[in-house]
PyMOL Python script that loads the backbone (N, CA, C, O; Angstrom):
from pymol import cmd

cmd.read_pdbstr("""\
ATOM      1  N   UNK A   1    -183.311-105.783 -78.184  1.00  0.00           N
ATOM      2  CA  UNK A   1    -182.874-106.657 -77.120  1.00  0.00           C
ATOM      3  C   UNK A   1    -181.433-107.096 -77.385  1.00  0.00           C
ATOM      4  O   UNK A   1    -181.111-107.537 -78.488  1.00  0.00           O
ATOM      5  N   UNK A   2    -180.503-106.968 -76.301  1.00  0.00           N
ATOM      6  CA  UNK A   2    -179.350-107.551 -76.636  1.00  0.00           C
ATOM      7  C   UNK A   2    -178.895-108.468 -76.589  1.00  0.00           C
ATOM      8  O   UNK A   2    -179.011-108.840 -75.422  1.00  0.00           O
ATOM      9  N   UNK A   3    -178.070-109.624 -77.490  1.00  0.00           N
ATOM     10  CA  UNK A   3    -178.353-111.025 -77.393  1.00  0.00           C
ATOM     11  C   UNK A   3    -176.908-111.310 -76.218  1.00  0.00           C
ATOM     12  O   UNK A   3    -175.857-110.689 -76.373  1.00  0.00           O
ATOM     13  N   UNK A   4    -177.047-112.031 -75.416  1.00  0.00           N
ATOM     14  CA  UNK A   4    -176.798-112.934 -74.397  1.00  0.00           C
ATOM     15  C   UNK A   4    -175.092-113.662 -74.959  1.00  0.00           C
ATOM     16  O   UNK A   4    -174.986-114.765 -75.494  1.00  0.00           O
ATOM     17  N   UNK A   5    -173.895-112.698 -74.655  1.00  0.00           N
ATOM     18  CA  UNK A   5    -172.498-113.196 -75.131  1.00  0.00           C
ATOM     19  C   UNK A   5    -172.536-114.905 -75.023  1.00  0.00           C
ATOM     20  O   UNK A   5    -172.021-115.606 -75.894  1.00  0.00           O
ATOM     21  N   UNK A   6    -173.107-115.369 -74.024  1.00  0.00           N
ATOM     22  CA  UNK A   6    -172.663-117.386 -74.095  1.00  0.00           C
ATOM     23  C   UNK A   6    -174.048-117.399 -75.100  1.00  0.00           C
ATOM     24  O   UNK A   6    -173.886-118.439 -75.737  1.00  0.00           O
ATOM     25  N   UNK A   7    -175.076-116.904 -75.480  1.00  0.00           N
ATOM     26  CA  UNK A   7    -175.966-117.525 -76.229  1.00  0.00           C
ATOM     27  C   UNK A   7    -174.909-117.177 -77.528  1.00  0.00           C
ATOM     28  O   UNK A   7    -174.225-118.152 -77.839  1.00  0.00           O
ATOM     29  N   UNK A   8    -174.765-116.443 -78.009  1.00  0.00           N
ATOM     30  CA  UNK A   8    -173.485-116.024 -79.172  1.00  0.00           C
ATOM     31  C   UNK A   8    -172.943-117.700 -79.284  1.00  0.00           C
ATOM     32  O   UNK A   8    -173.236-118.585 -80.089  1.00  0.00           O
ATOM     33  N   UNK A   9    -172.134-117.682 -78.234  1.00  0.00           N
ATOM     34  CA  UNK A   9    -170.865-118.544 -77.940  1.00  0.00           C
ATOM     35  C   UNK A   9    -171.545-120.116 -78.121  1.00  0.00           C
ATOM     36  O   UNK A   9    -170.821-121.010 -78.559  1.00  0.00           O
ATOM     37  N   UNK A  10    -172.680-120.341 -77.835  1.00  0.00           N
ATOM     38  CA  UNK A  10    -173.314-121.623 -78.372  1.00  0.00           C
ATOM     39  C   UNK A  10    -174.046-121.875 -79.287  1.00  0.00           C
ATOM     40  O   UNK A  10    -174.441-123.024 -79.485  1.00  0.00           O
ATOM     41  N   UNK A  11    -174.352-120.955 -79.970  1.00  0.00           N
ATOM     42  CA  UNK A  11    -174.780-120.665 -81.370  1.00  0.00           C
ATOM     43  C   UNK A  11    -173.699-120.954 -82.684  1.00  0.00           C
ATOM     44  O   UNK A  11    -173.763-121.555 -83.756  1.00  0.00           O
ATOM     45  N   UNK A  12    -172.749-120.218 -81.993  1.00  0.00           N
ATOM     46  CA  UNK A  12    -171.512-120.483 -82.824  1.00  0.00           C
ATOM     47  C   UNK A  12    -170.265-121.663 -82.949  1.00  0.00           C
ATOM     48  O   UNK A  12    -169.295-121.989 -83.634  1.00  0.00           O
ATOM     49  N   UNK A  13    -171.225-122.113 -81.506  1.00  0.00           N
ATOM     50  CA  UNK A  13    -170.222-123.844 -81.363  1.00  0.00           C
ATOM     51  C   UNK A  13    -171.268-125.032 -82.271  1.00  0.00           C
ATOM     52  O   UNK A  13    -170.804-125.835 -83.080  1.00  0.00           O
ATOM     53  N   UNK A  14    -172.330-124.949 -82.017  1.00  0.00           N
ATOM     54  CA  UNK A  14    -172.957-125.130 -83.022  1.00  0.00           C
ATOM     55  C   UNK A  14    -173.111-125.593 -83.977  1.00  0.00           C
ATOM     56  O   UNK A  14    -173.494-126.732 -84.245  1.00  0.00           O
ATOM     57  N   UNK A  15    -172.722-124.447 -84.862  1.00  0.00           N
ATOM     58  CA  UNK A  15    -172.291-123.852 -86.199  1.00  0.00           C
ATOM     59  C   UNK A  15    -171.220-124.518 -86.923  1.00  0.00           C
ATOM     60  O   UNK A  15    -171.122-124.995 -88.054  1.00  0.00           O
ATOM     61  N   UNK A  16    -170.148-124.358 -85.533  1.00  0.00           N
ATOM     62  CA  UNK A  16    -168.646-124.942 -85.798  1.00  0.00           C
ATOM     63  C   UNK A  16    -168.866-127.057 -85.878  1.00  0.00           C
ATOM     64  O   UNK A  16    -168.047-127.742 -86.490  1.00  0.00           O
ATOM     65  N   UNK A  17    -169.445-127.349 -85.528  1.00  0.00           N
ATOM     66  CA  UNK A  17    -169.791-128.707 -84.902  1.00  0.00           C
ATOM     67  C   UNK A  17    -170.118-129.271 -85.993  1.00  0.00           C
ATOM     68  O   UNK A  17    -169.542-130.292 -86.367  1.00  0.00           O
ATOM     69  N   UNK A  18    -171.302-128.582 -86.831  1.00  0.00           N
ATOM     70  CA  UNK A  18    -172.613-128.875 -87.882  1.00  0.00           C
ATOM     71  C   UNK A  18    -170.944-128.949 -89.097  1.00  0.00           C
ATOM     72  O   UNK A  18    -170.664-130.050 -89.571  1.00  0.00           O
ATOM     73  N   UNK A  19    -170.457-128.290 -89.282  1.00  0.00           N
ATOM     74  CA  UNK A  19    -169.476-127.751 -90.610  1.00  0.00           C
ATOM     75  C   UNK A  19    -168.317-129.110 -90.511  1.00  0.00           C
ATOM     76  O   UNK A  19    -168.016-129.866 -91.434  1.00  0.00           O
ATOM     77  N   UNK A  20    -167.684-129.139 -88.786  1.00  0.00           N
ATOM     78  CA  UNK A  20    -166.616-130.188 -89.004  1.00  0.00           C
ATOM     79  C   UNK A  20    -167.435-131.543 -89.202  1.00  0.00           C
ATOM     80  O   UNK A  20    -166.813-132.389 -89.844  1.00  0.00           O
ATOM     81  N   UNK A  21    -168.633-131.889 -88.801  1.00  0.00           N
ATOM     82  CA  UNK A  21    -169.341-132.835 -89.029  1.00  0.00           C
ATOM     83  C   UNK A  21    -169.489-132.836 -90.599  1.00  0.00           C
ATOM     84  O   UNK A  21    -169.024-133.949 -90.848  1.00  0.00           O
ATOM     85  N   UNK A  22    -169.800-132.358 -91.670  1.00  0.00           N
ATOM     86  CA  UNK A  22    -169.774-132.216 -92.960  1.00  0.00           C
ATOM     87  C   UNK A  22    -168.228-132.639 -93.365  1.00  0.00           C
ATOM     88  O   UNK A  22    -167.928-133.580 -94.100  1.00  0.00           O
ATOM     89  N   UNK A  23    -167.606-132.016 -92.922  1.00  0.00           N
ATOM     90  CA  UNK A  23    -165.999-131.855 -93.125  1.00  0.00           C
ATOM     91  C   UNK A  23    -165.582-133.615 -92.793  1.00  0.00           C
ATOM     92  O   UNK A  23    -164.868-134.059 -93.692  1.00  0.00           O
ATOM     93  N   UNK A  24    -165.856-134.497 -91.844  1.00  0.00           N
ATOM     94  CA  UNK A  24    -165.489-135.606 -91.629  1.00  0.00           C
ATOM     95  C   UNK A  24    -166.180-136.418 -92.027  1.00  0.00           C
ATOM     96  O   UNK A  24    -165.716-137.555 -92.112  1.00  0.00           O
ATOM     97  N   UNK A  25    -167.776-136.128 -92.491  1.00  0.00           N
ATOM     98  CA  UNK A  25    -167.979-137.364 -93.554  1.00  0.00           C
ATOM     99  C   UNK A  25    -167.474-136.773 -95.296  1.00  0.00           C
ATOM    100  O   UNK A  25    -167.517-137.636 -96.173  1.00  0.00           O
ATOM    101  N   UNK A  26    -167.119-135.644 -95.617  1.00  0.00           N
ATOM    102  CA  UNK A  26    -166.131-135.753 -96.788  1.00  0.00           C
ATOM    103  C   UNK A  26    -165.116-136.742 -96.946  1.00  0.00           C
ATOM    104  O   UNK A  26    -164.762-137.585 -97.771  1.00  0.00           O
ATOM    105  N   UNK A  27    -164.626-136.083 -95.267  1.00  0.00           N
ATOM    106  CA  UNK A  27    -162.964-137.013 -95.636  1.00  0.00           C
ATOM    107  C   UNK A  27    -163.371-138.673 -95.933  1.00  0.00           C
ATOM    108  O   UNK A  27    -162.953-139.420 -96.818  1.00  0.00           O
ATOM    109  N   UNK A  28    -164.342-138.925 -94.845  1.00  0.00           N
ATOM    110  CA  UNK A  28    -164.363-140.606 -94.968  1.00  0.00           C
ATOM    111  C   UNK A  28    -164.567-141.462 -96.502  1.00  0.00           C
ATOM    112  O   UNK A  28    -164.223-142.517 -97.035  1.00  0.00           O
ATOM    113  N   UNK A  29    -165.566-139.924 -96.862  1.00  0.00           N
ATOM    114  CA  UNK A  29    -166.483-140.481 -98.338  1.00  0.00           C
ATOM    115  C   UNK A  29    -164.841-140.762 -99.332  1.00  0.00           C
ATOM    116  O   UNK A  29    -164.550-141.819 -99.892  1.00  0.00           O
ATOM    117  N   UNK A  30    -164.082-139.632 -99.313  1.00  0.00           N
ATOM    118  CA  UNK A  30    -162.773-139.850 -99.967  1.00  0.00           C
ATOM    119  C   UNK A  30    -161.517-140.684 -99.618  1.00  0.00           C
ATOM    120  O   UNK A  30    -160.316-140.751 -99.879  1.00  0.00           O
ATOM    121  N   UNK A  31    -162.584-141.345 -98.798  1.00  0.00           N
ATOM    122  CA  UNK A  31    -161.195-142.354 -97.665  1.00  0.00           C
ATOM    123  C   UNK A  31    -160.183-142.011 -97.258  1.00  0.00           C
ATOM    124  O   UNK A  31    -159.212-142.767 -97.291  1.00  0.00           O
ATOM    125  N   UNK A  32    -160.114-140.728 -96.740  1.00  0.00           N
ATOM    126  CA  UNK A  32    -158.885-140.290 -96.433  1.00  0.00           C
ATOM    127  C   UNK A  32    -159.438-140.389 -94.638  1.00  0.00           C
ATOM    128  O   UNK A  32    -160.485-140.845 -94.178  1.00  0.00           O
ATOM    129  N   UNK A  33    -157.720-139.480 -93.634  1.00  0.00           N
ATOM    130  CA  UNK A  33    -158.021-139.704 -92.501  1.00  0.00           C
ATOM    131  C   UNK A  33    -158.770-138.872 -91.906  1.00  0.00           C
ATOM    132  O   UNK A  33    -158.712-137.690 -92.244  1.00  0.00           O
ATOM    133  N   UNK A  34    -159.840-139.380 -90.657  1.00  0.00           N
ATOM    134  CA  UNK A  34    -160.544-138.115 -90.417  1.00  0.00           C
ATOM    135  C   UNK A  34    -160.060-137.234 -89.155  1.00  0.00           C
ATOM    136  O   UNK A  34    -160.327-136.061 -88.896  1.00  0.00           O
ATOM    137  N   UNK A  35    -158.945-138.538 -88.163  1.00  0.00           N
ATOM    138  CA  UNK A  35    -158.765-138.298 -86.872  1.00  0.00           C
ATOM    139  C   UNK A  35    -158.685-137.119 -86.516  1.00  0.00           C
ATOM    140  O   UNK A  35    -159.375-136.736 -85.572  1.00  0.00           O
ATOM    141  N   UNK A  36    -157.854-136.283 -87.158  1.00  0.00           N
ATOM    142  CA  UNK A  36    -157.741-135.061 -86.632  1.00  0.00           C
ATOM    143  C   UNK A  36    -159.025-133.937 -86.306  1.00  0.00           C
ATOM    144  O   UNK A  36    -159.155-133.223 -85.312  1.00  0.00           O
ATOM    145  N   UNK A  37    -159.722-134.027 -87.250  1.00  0.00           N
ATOM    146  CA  UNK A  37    -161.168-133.618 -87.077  1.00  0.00           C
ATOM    147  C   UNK A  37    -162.150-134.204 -85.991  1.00  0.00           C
ATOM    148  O   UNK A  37    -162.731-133.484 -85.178  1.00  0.00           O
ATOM    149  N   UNK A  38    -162.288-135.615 -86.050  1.00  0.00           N
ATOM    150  CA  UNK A  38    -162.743-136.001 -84.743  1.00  0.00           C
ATOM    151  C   UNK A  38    -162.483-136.158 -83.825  1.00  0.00           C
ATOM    152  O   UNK A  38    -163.143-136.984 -83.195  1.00  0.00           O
ATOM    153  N   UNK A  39    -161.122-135.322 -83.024  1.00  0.00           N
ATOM    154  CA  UNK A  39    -160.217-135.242 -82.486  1.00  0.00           C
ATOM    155  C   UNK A  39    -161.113-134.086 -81.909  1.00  0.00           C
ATOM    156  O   UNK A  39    -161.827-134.205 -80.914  1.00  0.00           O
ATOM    157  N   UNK A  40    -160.949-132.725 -82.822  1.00  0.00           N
ATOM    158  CA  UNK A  40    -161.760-131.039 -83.059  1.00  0.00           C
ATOM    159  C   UNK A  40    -163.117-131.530 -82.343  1.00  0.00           C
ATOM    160  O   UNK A  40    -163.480-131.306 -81.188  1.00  0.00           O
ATOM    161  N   UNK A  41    -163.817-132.326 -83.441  1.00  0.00           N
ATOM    162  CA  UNK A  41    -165.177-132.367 -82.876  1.00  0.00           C
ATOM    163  C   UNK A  41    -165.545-132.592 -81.646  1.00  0.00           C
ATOM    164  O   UNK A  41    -166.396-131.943 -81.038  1.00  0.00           O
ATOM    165  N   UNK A  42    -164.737-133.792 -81.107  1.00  0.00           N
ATOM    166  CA  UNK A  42    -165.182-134.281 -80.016  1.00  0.00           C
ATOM    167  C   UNK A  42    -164.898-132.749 -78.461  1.00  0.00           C
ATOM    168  O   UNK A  42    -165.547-132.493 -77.447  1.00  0.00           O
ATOM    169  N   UNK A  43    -163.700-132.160 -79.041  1.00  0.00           N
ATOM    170  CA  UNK A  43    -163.265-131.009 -77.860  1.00  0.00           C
ATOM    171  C   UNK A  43    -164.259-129.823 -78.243  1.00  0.00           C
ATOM    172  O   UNK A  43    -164.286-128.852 -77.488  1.00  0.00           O
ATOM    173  N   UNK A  44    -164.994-129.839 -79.256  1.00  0.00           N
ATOM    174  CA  UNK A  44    -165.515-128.588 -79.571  1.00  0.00           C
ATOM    175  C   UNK A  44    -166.943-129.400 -78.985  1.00  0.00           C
ATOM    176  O   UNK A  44    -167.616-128.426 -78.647  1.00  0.00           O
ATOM    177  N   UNK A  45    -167.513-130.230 -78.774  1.00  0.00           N
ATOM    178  CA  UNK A  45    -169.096-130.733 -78.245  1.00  0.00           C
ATOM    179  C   UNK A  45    -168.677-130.786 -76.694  1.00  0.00           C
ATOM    180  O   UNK A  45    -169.619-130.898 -75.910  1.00  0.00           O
ATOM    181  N   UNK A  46    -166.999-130.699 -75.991  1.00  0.00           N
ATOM    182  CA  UNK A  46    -167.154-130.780 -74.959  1.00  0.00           C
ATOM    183  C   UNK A  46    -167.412-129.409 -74.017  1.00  0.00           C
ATOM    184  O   UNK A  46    -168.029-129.159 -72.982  1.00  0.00           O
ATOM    185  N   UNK A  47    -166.487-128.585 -75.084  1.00  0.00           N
ATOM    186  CA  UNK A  47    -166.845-126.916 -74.779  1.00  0.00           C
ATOM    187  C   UNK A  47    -168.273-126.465 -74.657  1.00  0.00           C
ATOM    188  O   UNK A  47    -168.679-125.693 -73.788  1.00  0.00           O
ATOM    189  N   UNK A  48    -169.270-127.219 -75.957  1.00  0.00           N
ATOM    190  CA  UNK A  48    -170.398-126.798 -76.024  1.00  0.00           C
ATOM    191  C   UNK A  48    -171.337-127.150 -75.108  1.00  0.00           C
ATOM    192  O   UNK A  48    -172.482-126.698 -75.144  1.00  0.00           O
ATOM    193  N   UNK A  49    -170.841-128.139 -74.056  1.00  0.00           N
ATOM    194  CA  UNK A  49    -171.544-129.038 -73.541  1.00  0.00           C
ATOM    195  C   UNK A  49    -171.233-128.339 -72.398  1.00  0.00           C
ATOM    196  O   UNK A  49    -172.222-128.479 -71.680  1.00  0.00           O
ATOM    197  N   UNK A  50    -170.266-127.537 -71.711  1.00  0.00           N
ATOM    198  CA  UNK A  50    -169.611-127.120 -70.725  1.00  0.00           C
ATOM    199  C   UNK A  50    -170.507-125.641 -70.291  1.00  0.00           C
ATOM    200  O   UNK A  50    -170.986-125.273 -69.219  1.00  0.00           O
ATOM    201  N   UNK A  51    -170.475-125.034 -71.622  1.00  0.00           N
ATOM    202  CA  UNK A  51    -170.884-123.608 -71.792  1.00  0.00           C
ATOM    203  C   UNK A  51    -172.476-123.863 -71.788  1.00  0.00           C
ATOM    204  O   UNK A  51    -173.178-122.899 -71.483  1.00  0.00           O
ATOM    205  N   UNK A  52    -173.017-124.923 -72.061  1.00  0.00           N
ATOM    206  CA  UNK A  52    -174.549-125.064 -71.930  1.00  0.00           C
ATOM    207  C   UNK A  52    -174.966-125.136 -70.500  1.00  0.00           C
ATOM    208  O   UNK A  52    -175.788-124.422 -69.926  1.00  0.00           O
ATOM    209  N   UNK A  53    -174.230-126.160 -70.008  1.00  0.00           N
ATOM    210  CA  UNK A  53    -174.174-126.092 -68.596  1.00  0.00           C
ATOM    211  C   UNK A  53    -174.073-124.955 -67.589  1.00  0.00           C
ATOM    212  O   UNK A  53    -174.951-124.588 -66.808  1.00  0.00           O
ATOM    213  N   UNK A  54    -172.569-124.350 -67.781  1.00  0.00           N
ATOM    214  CA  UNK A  54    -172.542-123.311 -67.473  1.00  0.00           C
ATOM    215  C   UNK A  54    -173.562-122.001 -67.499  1.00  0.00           C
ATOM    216  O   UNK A  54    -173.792-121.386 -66.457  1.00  0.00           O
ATOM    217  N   UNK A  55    -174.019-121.709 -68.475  1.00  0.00           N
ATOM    218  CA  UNK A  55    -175.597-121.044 -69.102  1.00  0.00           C
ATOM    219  C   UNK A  55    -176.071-121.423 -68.179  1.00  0.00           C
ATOM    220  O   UNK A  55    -175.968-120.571 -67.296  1.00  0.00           O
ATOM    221  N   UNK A  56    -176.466-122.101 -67.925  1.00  0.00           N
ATOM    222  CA  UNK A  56    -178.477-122.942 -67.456  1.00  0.00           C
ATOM    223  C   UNK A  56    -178.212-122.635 -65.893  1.00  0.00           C
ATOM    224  O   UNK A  56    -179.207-122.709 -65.172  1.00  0.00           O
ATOM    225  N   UNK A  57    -177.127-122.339 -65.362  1.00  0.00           N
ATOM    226  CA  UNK A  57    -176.388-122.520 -63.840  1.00  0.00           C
ATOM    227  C   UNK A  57    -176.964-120.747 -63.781  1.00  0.00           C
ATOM    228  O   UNK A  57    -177.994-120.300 -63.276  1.00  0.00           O
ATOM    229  N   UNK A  58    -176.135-120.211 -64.319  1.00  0.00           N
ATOM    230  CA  UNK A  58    -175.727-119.113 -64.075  1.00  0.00           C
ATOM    231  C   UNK A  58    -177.614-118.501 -64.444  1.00  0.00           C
ATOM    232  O   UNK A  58    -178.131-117.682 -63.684  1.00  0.00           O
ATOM    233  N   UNK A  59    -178.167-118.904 -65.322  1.00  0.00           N
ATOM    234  CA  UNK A  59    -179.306-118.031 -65.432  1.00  0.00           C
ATOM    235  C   UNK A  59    -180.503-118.892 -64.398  1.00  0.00           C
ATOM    236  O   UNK A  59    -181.174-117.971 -63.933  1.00  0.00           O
ATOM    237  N   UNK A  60    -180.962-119.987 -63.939  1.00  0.00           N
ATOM    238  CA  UNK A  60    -181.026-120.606 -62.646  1.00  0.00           C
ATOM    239  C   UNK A  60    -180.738-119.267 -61.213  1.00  0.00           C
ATOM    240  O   UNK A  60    -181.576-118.764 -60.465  1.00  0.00           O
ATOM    241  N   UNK A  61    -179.378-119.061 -61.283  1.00  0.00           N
ATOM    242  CA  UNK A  61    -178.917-118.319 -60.249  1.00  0.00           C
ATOM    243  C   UNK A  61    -179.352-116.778 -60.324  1.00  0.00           C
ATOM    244  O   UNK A  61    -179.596-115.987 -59.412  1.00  0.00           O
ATOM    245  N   UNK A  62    -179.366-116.632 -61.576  1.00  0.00           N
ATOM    246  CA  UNK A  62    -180.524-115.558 -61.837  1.00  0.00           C
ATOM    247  C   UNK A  62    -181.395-115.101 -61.421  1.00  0.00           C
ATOM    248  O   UNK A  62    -181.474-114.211 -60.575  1.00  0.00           O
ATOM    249  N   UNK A  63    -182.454-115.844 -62.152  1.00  0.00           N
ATOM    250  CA  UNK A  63    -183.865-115.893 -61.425  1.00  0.00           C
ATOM    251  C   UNK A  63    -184.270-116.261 -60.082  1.00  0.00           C
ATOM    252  O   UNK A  63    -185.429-115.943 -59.814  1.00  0.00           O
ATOM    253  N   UNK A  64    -183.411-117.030 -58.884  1.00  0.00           N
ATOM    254  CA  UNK A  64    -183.347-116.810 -58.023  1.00  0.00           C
ATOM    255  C   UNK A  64    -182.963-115.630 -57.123  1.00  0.00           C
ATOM    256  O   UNK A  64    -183.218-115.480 -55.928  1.00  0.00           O
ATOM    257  N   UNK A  65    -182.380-114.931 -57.853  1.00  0.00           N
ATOM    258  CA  UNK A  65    -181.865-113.717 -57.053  1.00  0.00           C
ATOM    259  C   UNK A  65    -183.232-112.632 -57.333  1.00  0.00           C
ATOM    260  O   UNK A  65    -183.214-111.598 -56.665  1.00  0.00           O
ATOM    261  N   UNK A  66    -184.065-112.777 -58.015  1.00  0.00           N
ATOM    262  CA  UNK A  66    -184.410-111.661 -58.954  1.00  0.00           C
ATOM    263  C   UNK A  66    -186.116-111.752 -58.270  1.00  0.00           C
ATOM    264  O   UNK A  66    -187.029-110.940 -58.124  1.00  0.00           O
ATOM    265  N   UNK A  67    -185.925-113.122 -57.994  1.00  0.00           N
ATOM    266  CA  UNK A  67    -187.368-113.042 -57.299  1.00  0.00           C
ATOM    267  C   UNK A  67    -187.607-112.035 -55.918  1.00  0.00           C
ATOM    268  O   UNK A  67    -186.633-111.481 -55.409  1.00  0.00           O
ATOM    269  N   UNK A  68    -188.673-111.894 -55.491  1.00  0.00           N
ATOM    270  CA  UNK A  68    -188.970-110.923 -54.648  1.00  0.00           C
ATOM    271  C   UNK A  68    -188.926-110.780 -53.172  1.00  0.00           C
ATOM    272  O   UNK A  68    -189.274-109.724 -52.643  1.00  0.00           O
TER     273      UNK A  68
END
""", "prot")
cmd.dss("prot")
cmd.show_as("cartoon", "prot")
cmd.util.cbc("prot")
cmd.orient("prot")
């Protein structure tokens, strides 16, 4: 079965999300700054949030077409 390019693409935002989230409680634990990262995070959950949407639309529009 071939996997689904936006399922890829939200799998891997994800991924990216889970890591800078690790990455910004380092910085805090070392008191350093995190802004720039939660800067990342916040645009990378909005992409993910966009492309989920987008997904659920487009396969919705799908299965409407597909019915009989």
């Amino acid at each position: 079965m071939e996997e689904d390019p936006d399922t890829y693409r939200i799998l891997r935002l994800r991924a990216e999300i889970l890591e800078l989230g690790s990455a910004i409680r380092q910085l805090q634990r070392a008191g350093l700054d995190d802004a720039a990262a939660q800067l990342l995070i916040g645009r990378k959950r909005a992409q993910l949030e966009q492309l989920v949407k987008t997904n659920a639309a487009s396969r919705a529009l799908n299965s409407e077409t597909r019915r009989p």
